[in-house]
N, C-alpha and C positions, 0 to 999 in steps of 0.2 A: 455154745448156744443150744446145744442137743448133745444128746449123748453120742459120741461119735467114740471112734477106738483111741482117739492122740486129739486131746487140746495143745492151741496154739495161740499165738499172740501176732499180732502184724502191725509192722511200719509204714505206713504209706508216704511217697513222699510227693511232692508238689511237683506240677509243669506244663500247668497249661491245660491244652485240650489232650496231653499224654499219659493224663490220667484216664481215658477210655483204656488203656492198658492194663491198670491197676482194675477198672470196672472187668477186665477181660478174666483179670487171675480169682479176683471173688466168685466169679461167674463159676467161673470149672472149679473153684473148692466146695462150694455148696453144691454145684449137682453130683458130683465126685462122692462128695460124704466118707471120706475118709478120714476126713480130720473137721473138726469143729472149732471156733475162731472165740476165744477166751474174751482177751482184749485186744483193742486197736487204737493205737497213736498216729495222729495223722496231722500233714501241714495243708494247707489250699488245696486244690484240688485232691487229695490224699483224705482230706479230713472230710470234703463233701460228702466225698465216696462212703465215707465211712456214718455220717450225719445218714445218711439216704438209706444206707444198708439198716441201721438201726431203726430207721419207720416201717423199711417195709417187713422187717422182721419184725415187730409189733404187730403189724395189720395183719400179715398171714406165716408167719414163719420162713423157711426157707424159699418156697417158692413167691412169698409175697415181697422178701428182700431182693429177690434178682427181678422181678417185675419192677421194684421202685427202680433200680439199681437202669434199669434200658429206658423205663418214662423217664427220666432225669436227663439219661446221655441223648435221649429224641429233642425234649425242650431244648439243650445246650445245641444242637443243630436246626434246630426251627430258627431259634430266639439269632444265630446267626447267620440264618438266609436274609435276614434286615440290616445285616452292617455290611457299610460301604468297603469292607476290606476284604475284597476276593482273591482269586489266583486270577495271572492275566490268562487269555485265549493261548498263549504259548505254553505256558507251565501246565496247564490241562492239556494241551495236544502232545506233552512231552512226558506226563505223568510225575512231574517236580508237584511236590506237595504243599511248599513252601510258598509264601508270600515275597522275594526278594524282589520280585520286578510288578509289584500289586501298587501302583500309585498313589492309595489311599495307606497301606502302611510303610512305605516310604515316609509319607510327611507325616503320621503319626510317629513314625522311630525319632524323626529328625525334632520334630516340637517337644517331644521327651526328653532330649537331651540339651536344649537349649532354654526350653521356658517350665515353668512348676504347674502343675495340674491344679496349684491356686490360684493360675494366670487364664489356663486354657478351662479350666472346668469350673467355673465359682459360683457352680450351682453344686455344686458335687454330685452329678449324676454317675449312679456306680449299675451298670445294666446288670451285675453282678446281684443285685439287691433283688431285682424285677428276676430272675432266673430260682435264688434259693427262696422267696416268698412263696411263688409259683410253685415247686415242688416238694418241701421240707413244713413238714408238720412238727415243730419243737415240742410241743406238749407232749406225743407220739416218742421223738426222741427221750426228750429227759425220762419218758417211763419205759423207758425197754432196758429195764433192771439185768434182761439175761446178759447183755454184751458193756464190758466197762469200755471206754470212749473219751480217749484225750486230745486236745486240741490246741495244734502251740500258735502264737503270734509274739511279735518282738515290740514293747515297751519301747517306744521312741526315745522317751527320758533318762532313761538307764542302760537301753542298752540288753539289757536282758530278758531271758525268756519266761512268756508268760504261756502257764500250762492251762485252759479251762477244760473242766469234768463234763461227764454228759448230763449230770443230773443239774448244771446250771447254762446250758450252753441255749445259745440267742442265733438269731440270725446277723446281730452284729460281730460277734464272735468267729461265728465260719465268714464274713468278710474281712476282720481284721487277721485272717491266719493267709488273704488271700491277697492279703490290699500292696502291690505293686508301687513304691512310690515316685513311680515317676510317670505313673500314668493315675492314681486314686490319692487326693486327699488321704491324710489316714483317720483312720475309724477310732474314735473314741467312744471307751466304755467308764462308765461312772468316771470322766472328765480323763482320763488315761488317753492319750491316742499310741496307735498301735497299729503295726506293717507289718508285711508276710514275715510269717512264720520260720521261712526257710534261712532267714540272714542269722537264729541262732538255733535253729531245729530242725532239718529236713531229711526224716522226722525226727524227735526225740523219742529215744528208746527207757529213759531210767524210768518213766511214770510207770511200765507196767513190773517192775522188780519188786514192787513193795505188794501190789494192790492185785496180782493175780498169782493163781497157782500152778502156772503152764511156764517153762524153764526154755520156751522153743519163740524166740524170735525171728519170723520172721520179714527180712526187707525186701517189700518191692518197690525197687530202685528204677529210677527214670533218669535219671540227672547220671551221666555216664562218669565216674572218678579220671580215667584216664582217655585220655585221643593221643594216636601217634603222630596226628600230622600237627604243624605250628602253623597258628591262626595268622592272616595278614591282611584281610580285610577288616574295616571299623569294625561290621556289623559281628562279622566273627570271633575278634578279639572281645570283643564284650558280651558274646554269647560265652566265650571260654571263662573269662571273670566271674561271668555269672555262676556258671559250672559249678568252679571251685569255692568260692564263695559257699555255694548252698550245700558243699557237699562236708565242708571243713566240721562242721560241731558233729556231723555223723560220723566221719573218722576220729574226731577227739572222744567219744563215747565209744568207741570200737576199741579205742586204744587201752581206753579206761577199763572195758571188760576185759580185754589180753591181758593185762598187768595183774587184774584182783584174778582172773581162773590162774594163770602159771605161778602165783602166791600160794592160792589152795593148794593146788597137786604139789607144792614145796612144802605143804602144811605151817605154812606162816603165815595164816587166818585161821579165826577160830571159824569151825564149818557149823557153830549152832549160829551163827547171824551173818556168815556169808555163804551164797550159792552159787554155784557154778553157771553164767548161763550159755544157753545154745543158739546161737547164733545164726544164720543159712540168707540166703539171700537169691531172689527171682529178679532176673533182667533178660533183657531181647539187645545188648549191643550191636549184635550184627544186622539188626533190623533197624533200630531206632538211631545209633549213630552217625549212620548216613544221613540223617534229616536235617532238612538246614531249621537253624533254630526260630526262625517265625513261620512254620509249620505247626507251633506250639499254639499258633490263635487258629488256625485252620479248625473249625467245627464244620468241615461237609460230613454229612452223614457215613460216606462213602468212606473217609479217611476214617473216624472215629470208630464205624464198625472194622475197619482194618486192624487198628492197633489194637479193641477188643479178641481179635481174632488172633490175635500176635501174644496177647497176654494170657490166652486159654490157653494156647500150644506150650506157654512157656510154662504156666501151672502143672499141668499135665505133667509135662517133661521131670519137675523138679520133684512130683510126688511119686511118679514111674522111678527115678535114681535115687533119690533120697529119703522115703517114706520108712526106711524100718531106720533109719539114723536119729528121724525125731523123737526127743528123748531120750535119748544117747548120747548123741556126739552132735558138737557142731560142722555142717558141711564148708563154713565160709574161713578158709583159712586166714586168720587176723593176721597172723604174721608176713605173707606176703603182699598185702595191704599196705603197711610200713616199709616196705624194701625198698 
């Protein structure tokens, strides 16, 4: 986006209100200024982030990006002191983040799993709609020519992923990368309807191979690949579902680039039309794993600047041990990934 020492390229992935985390790692790379951000692929909340970064980086550059970047993460905690799903009086006196014992998302979890959001919602009210209206200037977007800007959502009808650019991207778009279906109708574009992104993308990495000239992917991963313990509650077992689910086309794409770099270095590609890429990846497991999984709709301010502050330290950390590797070498070893 500026002339820094090392362009880079970033993954965001989807999860909720734990993409304050992902708003955490942008945050410390733009004031850091040691590396400048090429392109970004991004699902739901990952792809906001990345929508938001793109206006305010239009409107003032770097410091005008981390401005959009905390007005955006403020409205997503306003726009949630109006919904009726709080933490109960115990889980604040106990510091639990989480919504488990919240009576309003109880019977939101429970009417998800038994009736269709074309039962409960058939007006299709999406507050999601009223949140990126409110803060995302698209025109602002499609012309912030400096940062290229991919957007995945999954094709209802096929099955497959659908990639949109930043030079066409709608605010139907950043909702169909976002749309939940067991709580949103799903979003149709030119008669397509279309749900989160993450069931074949979270995020897709091959958009930026072709279309940027920075070889350094970074992933900032939310959605945790592995837990040691085995789930036995409903709600936990279908947070772990969901996990792996959203995590599966990120490791089939991992896998895919282990396979094409240990071909190169065997010299069984030709290297004028295949590149080596570099891979690395930013997470907080030891922070974020212990949350119970509807801590994901938790928007208090208090929580979201936490997890901001969780994703700075972890930026930080990765550019303090990592920073002369990019470019080099990838820090994410693919092969114990697979093991």
């Amino acid at each position: 986006m500026t002339h820094h020492q090392k362009s880079i390229n970033l993954a965001l992935q989807g999860g909720g209100s734990y993409g304050a985390f992902t708003w955490g790692v942008l945050d410390y790379f733009m004031e850091d200024g040691r590396v400048s951000v090429e392109g970004i692929t991004g699902t739901s909340a990952g792809a906001m982030n990345a929508a938001v970064l793109a206006q305010g980086y239009l409107d003032g550059g770097i410091d005008g990006a981390r401005e959009a970047l905390e007005q955006f993460w403020r409205q997503v905690a306003y726009m949630g002191r109006m919904s009726p799903i709080k933490r109960s009086p115990l889980s604040i006196l106990t510091g639990n983040w989480g919504m488990d014992d919240s009576p309003a998302y109880l019977m939101l979890d429970l009417f998800s799993r038994v009736a269709s959001p074309y039962d409960t919602n058939p007006l299709n009210i999406n507050p999601l709609l009223e949140l990126v209206e409110s803060t995302i200037d698209f025109e602002k977007v499609r012309a912030c020519s400096a940062l290229k800007l991919f957007v995945a959502a999954t094709n209802v009808h096929t099955g497959k992923i659908k990639v949109f650019n930043r030079e066409e991207l709608t605010a139907d778009m950043l909702l169909a990368s976002a749309c939940l279906p067991t709580y949103f109708q799903a979003v149709e574009i030119d008669g397509v309807p279309y749900w989160d992104g993450g069931y074949v993308g979270n995020p897709p990495l091959y958009p930026l191979f072709d279309t940027t000239k920075s070889r350094d992917a970074i992933i900032v991963q939310i959605n945790p690949i592995e837990r040691n313990e085995t789930p036995k509650s409903a709600q936990e077992i279908q947070n772990r579902i969901n996990e792996i689910s959203f995590n599966s086309s990120l490791l089939r794409e991992l896998r895919a680039i282990d396979f094409v770099t240990r071909q190169l270095r065997e010299d069984k590609l030709d290297t004028n039309r295949y590149s080596e890429i570099l891979v690395h990846r930013i997470e907080a497991t030891e922070q974020i794993n212990p949350l119970s999984a509807s801590s994901k709709v938790n928007t208090e301010w208090l929580f979201l600047t936490q997890l901001r502050d969780i994703g700075r330290a972890s930026a930080k950390a990765f550019l303090d041990e990592h920073y002369e590797s990019l470019g080099k070498e990838s820090t994410l070893d693919l092969q114990s990934e697979f093991s």
